[in-house]
C-alpha positions as CSV (number, residue, x, y, z in Angstrom):
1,X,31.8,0.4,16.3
2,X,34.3,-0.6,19.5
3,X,34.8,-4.2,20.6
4,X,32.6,-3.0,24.3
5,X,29.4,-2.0,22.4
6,X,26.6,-4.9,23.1
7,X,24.2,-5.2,20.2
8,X,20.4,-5.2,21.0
9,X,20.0,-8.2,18.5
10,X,22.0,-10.1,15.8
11,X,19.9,-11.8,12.9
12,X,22.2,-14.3,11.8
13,X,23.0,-16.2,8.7
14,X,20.2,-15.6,6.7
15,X,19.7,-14.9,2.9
16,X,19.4,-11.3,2.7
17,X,17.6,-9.6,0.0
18,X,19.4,-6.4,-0.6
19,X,18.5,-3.8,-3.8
20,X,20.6,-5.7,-6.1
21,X,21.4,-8.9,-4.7
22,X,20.6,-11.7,-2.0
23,X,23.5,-13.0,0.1
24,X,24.1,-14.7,3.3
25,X,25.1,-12.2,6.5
26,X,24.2,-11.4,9.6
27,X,22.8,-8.0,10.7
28,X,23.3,-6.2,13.9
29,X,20.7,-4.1,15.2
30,X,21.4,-1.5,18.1
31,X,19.0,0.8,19.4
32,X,16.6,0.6,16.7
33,X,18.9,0.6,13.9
34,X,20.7,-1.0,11.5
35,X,24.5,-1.1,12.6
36,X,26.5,-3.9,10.4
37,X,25.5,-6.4,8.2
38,X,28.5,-8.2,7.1
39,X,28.9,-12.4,6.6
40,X,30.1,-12.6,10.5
41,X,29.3,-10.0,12.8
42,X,32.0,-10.9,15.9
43,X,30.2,-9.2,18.3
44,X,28.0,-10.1,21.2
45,X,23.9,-9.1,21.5
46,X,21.3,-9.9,23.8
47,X,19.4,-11.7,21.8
48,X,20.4,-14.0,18.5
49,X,17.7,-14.6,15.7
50,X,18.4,-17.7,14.1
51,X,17.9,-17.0,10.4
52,X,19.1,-19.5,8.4
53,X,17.2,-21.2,5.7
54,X,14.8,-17.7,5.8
55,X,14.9,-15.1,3.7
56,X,15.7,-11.6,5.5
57,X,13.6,-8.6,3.6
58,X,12.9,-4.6,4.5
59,X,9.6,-4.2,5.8
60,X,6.9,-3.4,3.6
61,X,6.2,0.1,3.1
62,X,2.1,-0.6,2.3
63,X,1.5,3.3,0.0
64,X,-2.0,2.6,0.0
65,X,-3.9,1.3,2.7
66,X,-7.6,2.9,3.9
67,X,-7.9,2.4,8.0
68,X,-10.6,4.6,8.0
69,X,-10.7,6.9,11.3
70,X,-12.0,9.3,12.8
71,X,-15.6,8.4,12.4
72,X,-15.9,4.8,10.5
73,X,-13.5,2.7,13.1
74,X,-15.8,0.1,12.7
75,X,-14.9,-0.6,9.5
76,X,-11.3,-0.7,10.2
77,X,-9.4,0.9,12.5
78,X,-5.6,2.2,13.5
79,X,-4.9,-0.6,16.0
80,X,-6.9,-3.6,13.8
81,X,-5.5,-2.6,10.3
82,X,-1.7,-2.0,11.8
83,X,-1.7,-5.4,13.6
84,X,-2.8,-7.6,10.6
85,X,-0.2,-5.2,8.4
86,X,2.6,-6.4,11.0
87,X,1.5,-9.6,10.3
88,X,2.0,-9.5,7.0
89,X,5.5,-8.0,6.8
90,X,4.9,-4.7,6.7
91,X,6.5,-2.2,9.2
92,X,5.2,1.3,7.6
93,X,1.8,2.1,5.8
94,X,0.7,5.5,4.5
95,X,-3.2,6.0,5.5
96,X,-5.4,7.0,2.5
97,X,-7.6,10.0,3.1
98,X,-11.0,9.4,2.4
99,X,-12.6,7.2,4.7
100,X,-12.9,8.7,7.6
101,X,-15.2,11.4,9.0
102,X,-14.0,13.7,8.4
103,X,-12.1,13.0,5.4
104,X,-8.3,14.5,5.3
105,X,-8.6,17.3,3.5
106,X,-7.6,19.9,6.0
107,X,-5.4,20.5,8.8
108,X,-7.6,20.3,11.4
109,X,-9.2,16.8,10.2
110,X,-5.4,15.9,9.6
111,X,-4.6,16.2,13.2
112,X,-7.8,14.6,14.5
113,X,-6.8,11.5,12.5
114,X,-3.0,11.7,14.5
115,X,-5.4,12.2,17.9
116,X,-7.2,9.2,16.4
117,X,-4.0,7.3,16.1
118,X,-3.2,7.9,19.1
119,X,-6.1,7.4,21.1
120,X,-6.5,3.9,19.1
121,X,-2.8,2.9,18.9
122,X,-0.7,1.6,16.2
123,X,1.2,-1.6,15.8
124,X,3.7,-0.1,12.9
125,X,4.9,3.3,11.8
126,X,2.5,5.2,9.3
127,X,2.2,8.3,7.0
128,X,-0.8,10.1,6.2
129,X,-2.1,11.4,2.5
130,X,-4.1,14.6,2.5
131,X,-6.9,15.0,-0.1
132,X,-7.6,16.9,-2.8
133,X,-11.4,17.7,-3.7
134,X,-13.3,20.5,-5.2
135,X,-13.4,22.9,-2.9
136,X,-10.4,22.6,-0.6
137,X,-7.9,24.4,-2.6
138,X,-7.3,26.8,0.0
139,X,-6.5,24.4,2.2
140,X,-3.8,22.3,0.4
141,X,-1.0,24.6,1.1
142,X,-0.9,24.5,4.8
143,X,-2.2,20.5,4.8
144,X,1.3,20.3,3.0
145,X,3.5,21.9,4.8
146,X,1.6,20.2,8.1
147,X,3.2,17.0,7.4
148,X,1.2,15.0,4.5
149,X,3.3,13.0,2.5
150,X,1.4,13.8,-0.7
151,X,-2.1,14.0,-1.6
152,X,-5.0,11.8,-3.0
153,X,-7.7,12.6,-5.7
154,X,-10.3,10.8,-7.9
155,X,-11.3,11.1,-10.9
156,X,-14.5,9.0,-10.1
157,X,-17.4,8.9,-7.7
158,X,-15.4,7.7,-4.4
159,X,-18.6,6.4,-2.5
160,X,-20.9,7.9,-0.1
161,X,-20.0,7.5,3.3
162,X,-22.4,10.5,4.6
163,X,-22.2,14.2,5.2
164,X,-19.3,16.2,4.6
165,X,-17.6,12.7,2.5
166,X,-14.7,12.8,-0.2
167,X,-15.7,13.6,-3.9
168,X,-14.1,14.0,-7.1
169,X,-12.6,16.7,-8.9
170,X,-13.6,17.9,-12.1
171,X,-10.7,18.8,-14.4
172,X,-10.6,22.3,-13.8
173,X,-10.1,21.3,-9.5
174,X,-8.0,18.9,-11.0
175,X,-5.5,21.0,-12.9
176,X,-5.6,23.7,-10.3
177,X,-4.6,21.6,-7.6
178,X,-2.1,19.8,-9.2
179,X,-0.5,23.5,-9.8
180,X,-0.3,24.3,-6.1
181,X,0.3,20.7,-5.4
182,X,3.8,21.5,-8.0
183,X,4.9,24.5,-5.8
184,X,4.7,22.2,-3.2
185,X,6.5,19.5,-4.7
186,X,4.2,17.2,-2.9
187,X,3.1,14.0,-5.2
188,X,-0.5,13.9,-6.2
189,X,-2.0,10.2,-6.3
190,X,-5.1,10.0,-8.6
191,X,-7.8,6.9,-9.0
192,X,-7.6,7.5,-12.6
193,X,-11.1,6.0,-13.8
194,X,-13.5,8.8,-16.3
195,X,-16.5,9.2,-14.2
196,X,-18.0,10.3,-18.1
197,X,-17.8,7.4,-19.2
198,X,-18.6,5.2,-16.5
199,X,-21.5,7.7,-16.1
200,X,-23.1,6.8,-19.7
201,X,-22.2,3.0,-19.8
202,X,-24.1,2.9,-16.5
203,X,-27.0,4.5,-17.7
204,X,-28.2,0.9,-19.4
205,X,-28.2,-0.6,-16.1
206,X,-30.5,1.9,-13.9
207,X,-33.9,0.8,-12.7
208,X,-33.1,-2.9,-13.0
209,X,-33.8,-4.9,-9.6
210,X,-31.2,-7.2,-10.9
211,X,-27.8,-6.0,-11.9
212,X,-24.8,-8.5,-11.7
213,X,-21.0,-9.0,-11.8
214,X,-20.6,-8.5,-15.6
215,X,-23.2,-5.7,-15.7
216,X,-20.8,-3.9,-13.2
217,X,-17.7,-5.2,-15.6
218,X,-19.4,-3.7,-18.6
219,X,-20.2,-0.3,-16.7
220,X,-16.1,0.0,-15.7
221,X,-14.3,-0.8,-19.1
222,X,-10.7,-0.4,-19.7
223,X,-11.5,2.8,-21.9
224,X,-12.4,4.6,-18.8
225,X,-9.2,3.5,-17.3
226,X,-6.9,4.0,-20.3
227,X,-8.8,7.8,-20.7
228,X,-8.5,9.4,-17.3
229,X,-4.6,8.4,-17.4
230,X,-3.9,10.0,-20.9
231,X,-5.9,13.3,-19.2
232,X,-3.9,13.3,-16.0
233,X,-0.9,13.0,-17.3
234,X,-1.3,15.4,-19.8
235,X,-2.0,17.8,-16.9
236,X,1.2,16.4,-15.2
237,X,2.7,17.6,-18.3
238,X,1.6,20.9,-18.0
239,X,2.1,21.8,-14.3
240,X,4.8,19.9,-13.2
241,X,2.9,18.3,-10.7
242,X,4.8,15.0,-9.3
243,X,2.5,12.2,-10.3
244,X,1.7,8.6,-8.7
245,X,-1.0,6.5,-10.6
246,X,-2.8,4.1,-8.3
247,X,-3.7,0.6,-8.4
248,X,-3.6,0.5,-12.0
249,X,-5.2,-2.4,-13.6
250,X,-3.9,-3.0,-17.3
251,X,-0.8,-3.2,-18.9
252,X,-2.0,-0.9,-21.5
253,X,-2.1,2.2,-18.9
254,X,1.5,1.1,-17.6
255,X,2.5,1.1,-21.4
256,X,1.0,4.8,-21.8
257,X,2.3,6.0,-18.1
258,X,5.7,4.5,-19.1
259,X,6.2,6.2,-22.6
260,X,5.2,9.7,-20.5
261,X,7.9,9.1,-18.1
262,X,10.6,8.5,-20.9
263,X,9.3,11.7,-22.1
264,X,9.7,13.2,-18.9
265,X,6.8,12.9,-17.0
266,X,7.7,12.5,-13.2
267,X,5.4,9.9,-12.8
268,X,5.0,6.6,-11.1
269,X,2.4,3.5,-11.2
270,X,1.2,1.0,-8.5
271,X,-0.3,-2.1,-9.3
272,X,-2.1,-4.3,-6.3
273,X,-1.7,-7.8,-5.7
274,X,-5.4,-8.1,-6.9
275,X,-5.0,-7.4,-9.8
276,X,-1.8,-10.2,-10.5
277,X,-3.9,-13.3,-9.2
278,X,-7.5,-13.1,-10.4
279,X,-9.3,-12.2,-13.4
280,X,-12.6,-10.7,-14.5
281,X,-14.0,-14.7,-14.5
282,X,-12.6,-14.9,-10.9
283,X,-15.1,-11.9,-9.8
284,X,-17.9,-14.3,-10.1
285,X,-16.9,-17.0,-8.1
286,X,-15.2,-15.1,-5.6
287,X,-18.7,-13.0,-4.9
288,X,-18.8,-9.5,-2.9
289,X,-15.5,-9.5,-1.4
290,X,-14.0,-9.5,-4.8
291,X,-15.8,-6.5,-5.8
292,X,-13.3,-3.4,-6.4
293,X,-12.6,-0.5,-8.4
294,X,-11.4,-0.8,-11.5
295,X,-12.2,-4.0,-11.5
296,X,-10.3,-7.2,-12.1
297,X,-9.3,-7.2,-16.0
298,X,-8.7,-10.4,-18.5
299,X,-6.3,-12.6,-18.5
300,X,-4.1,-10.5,-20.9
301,X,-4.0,-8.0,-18.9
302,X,-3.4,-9.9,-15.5
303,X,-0.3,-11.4,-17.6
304,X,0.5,-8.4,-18.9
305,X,1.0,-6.6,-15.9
306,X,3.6,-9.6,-15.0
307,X,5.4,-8.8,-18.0
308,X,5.8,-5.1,-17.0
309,X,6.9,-6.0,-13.6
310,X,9.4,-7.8,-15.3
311,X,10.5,-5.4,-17.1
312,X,11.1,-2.7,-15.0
313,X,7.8,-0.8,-16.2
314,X,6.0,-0.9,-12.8
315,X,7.1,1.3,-9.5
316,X,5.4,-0.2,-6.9
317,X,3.0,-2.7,-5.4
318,X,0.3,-1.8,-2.6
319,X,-2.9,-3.4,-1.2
320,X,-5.0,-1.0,-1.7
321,X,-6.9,-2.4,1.5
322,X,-10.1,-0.9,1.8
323,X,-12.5,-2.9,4.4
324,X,-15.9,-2.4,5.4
325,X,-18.1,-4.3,7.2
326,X,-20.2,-7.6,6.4
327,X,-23.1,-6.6,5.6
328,X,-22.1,-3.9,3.0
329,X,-20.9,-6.6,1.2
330,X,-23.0,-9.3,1.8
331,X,-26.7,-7.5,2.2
332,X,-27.3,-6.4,-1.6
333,X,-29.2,-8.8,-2.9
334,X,-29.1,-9.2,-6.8
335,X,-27.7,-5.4,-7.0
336,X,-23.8,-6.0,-7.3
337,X,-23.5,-2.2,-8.0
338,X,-25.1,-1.7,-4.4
339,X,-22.2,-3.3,-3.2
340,X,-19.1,-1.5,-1.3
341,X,-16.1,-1.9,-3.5
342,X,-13.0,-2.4,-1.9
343,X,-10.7,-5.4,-1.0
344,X,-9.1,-6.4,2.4
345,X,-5.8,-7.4,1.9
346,X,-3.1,-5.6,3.8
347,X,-2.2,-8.6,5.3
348,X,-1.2,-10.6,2.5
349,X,0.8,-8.4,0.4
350,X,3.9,-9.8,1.1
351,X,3.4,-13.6,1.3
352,X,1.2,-12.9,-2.0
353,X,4.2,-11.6,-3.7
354,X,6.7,-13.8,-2.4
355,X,4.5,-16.7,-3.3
356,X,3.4,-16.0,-6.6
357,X,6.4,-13.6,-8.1
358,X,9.2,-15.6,-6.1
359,X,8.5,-19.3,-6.1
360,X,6.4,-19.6,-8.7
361,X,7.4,-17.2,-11.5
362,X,11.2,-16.4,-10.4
363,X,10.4,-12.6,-9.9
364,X,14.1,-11.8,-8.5
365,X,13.7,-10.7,-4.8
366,X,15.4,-7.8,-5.0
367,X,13.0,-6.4,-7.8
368,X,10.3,-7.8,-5.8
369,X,11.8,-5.6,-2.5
370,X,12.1,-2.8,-4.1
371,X,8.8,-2.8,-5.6
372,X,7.2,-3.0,-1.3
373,X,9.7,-1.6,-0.1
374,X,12.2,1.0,-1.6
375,X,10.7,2.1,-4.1
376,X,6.9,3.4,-2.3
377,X,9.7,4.9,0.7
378,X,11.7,7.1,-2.2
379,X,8.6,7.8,-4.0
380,X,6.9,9.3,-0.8
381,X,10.0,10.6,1.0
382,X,10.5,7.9,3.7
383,X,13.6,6.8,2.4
384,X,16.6,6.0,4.1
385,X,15.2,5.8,6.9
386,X,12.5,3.4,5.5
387,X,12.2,0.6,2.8
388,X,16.2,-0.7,2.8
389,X,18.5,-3.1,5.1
390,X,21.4,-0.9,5.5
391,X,23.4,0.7,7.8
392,X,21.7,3.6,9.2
393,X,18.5,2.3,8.3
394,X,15.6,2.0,10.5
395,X,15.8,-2.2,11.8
396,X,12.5,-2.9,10.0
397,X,12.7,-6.2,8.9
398,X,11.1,-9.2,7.9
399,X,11.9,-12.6,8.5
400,X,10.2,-15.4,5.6
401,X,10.1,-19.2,5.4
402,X,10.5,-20.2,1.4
403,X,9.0,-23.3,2.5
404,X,6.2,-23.1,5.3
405,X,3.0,-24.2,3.7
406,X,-0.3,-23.2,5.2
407,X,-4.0,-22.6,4.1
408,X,-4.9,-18.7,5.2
409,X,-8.1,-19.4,7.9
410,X,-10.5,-16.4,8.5
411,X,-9.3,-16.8,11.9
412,X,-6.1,-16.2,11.1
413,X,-6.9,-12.7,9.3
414,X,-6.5,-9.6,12.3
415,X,-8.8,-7.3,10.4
416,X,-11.4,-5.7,12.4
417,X,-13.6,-8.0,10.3
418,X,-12.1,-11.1,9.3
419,X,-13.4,-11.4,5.4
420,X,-11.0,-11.3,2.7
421,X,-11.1,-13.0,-1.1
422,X,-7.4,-14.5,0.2
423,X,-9.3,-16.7,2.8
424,X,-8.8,-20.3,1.7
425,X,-6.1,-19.9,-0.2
426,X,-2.5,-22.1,0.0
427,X,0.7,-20.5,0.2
428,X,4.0,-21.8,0.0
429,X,5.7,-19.4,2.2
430,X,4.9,-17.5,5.3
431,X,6.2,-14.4,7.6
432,X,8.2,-16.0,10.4
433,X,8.9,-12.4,12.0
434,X,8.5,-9.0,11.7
435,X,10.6,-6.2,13.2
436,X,9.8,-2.5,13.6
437,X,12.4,-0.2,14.4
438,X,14.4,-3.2,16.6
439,X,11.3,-4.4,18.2
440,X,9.7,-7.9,17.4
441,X,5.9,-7.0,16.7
442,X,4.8,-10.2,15.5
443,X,5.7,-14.3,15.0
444,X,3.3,-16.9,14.2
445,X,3.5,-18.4,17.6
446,X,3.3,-14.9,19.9
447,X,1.3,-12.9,17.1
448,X,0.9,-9.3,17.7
449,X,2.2,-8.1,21.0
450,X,0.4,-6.0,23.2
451,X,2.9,-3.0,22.5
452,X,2.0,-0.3,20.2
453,X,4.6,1.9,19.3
454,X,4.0,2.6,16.3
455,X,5.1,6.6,15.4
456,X,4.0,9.2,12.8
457,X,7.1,9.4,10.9
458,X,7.1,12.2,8.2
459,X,9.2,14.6,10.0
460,X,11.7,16.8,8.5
461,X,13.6,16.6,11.1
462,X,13.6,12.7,11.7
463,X,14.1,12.1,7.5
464,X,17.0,14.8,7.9
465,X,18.9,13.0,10.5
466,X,18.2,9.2,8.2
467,X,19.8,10.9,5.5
468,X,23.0,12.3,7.1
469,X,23.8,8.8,8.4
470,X,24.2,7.5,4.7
């Protein structure tokens, strides 16, 4: 870099969390990138951040968030969902296929979710998953190769959001999709949960005009859990289909997932924030909102699962956030199973992490970056581009106070509905800023800015490019 250029922005003297270590430096940021980081940069900018005493993190890369257009924006939509994910830190997501009408389970629906995008806006860059369902086999070639960064099945009843919604696969869909899934080399994500046996423990609870939190527990057991991923991998096994186990809720699964992957397995497990701060007894006095699938476990397993991020044992972390609105969580009456499952929490991931793996169980930062950030943009081929500070790396960045305490208000949350079982609760740290690709797109005091340049960013030729600069 000559002495002339002018940086667009210097970050200066914060602690910056790289993938092995945090140190103190300064980054410079021109034209959307990451150009230096180094303990003094000597050149000028035209505009300093003053970073000490903060810590300096990638983005989040969110792997699992549901926002739910075309066709259900009013449960949570492109411009709503990105803002409160910049506000939480996290400069890329990767939109789940599902909910939306129509689901993304062909090209065509594919591109009238970008159109959506478009039409709505979008805060941060984003990713899209394609679907795989029973009868879209056909179709999974051409959804590949039209951009999707991998693909998204159950193993379980989904949820009925109308005509023409996502449904499971049996095994046999299953296994043949993750063959042309392999040719692909596209990475199939699977809600691993046996609808068989939450079928039959269900089957106690029909016709009751009264069915509650630990009837619902009881009808979701581990087993189910524990079963589908022994089945799915095995096919994983079998077809060499790249595999990425979602929001996993026991240390028992990551113990079977990781003895698959030292056996070769090309496999990797999220976990969700969820599922490291509450337990089954919490589901009960948190109410609706807590409501989820698979459901909170014990505290074992909650403390298991901290172990296994300790370890090593776990690849990523996501929110999983899956919204709806009020009254499909609120309007059941005594029937908790007539309740929509799904938790709002994109914007919390971060501070969640920070606050309970950082200050108050020394998870190492770095581990704890790579497990938001690197790790989900590798896994789902973002990365360089995404999910690192270095040179030649997009300038997504996070800014976070260690010590900023503050109670999260509903009013606070930028949801499209502002309900979340995070409301109420203290944290120790908080997002100062948030970058995305050189622009500031949220601080405490401005919020979310108006701008929304937010870019679909899966291209071959864009990643290409990323990777030639490092």
């Amino acid at each position: 870099m000559r002495d002339e250029v002018k940086l667009d922005f210097i970050i200066k003297g914060g602690n910056v969390v790289l993938s092995d270590r945090v140190r103190v430096a300064d980054i410079g940021i021109l034209n959307g990138e990451i150009v230096d980081i180094a303990p003094d940069i000597p050149f000028s900018a035209k505009q300093t951040i003053d970073a000490q005493g903060l810590f300096v993190m990638a983005g989040a890369v969110d792997a699992h968030v549901h926002l739910n257009e075309p066709g259900l924006g009013e449960w949570e939509g492109f411009e709503s969902g990105s803002a409160a994910l910049a506000a939480g830190g996290c400069t890329t997501f990767i939109d789940m296929p599902l909910n939306g009408l129509p689901p993304t389970v062909n090209v065509d629906a594919m591109n009238r979710k970008l159109e959506a995008a478009a039409r709505s806006g979008v805060h941060v860059d984003y990713a899209l998953w394609g679907g795989l369902v029973p009868d879209n086999l056909e179709e999974l070639a051409a959804l590949a190769d039209a951009g999707v960064v991998g693909f998204k099945a159950f193993m379980s009843f989904p949820g009925d959001t109308g005509e023409g919604c996502f449904r499971e696969v049996d095994d046999i869909a299953l296994f043949e999709g993750m063959k042309v899934l392999a040719s692909k080399n596209k990475v199939l994500a699977v809600h691993a949960e046996s609808q068989e046996i939450i079928a039959a423990m269900s089957k106690k609870f029909e016709g009751r005009i009264r069915r509650s939190v630990g009837d619902f527990l009881e009808s979701r057991p581990l087993a189910a859990e524990l079963d589908a991923v022994r089945r799915v991998l095995l096919f994983a096994d079998r077809t060499d289909c790249p595999l990425h186990l979602v929001h996993i809720s026991s240390p028992q699964a990551v113990d079977i997932i990781w003895e698959a992957k030292q056996n070769g397995v090309n496999v990797t497990v999220e976990t969700c924030p969820h599922y490291l701060l509450f337990t089954d007894e919490d589901m009960g006095n948190l109410g609706p909102l807590a409501k989820c699938a698979p459901p909170m476990r014990g505290m074992r397993e909650r403390e298991g699962l901290w172990a296994r991020i300790a370890e090593g044992k776990v690849d990523l972390i996501a929110s999983d956030h899956s919204p709806c609105p009020p009254a499909m969580k609120m309007n059941a009456g005594d029937d908790y199973f007539a309740i929509w499952g799904g938790i709002s929490g994109a914007q919390s991931t971060l501070e969640l992490m920070f606050d309970e793996g950082y200050l108050r169980r020394g998870i190492p930062l770095p581990l704890l970056s790579r497990l938001l950030s690197e790790n989900p943009a590798k896994r789902f081929g973002l990365f360089p581009g995404k999910g690192k500070l270095a040179i030649g790396s997009d300038a997504d960045i996070v800014l976070v106070n260690p010590d900023a305490p503050y109670v999260l208000q509903p009013e606070q949350l930028l949801y499209r509905h502002r309900q979340s079982v995070y409301a109420g609760r203290e944290f120790r740290c908080r997002v100062m800023l948030t970058m995305s690709r050189g622009k500031v797109v949220y601080t405490p005091e401005l919020g979310v800015g108006a701008s929304m340049e937010g870019i679909w960013i899966p291209t071959k030729e864009e990643q290409s490019r990323k990777r030639k600069l490092l």
